[in-house]
C-alpha positions in Angstrom: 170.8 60.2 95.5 170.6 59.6 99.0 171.4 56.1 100.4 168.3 55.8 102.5 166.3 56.6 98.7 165.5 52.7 97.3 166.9 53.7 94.0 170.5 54.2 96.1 172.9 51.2 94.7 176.4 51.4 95.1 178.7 50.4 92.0 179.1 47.1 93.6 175.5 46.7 93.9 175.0 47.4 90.6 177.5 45.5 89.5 176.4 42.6 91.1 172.3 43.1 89.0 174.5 42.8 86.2 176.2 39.5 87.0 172.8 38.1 88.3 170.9 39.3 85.1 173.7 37.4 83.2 173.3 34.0 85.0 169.3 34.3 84.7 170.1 35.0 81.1 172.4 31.8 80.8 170.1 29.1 83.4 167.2 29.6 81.1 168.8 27.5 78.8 171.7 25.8 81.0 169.9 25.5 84.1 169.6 21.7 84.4 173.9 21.7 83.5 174.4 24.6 86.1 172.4 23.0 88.7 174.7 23.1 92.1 177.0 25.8 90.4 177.4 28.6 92.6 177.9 32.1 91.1 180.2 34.9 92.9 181.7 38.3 92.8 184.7 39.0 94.1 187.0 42.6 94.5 189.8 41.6 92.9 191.4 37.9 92.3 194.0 36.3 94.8 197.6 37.7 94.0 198.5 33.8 93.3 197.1 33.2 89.9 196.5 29.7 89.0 198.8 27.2 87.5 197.4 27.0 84.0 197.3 31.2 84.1 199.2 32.7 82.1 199.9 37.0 82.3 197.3 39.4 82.7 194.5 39.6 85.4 191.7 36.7 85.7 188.4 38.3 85.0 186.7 35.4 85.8 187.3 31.9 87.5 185.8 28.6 87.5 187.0 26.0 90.7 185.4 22.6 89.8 183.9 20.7 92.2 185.9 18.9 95.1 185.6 17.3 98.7 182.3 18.1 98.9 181.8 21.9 97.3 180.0 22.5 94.5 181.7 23.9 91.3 182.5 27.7 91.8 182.6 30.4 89.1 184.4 33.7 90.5 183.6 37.0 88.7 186.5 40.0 89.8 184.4 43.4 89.6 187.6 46.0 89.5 189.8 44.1 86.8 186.0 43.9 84.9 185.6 47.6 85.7 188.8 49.2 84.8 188.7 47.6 81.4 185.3 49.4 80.3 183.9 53.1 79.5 180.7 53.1 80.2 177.7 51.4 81.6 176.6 49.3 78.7 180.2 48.3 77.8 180.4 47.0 81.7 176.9 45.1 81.1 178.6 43.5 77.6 181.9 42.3 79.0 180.2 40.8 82.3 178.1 38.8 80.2 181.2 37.5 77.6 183.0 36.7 81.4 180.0 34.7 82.7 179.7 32.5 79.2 183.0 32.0 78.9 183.6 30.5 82.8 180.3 28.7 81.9 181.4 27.4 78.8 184.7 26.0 80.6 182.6 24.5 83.3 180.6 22.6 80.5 183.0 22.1 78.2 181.6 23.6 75.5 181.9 26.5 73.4 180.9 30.1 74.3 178.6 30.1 71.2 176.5 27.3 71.6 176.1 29.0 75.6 175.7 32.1 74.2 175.0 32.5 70.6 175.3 36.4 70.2 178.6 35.8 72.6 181.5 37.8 70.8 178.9 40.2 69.4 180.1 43.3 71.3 
């Protein structure tokens, strides 16, 4: 498909529907919790993984609030990517990502965020 066709989305683009989908998904239950919670997609993670990190690449980050910036949660699109074999399986573990950073940023579980979570 041609990029100047509107059905032209680059894997990043694409990527990105599925993280929005996600939050939608998650706000129309959590939206009043969430509220101020910024949601973004990054590349890859930082080569300096956090303190209480342990092995492995982040798929996901949450960065409470502080001096004035709301609470963060960071999906990384390539670590996401490289771990999945096709489209749906992508759309399945960006979701489990997603309700798990949000269940860290509420402390609660990723059940009662998500109660099909883990159903994959």
């Amino acid at each position: 498909m041609p990029p100047s066709m509107p059905a032209y989305r680059t894997r990043a683009q694409r990527f990105d529907d599925l993280v929005l989908d996600a939050v939608e998904r998650i706000e129309q239950r959590w939206g009043r919790q969430l509220k101020g919670t910024e949601f973004a997609v990054e590349d890859v993670p930082p080569s300096n993984p956090a303190p209480w990190e342990h092995g492995g690449v982040p798929l996901g980050r949450c960065f409470p609030s502080d001096a004035g910036q709301p609470t963060r949660i960071v999906i990384y699109r390539r670590p996401i990517e490289s771990r999945c074999e096709d489209p749906l399986d992508l759309a399945d573990l960006v979701r489990e990502v997603i309700v798990e950073q949000v269940a860290h940023t509420l402390g609660r579980s990723p059940e009662e965020i998500d109660p099909g979570y883990g159903e994959r």
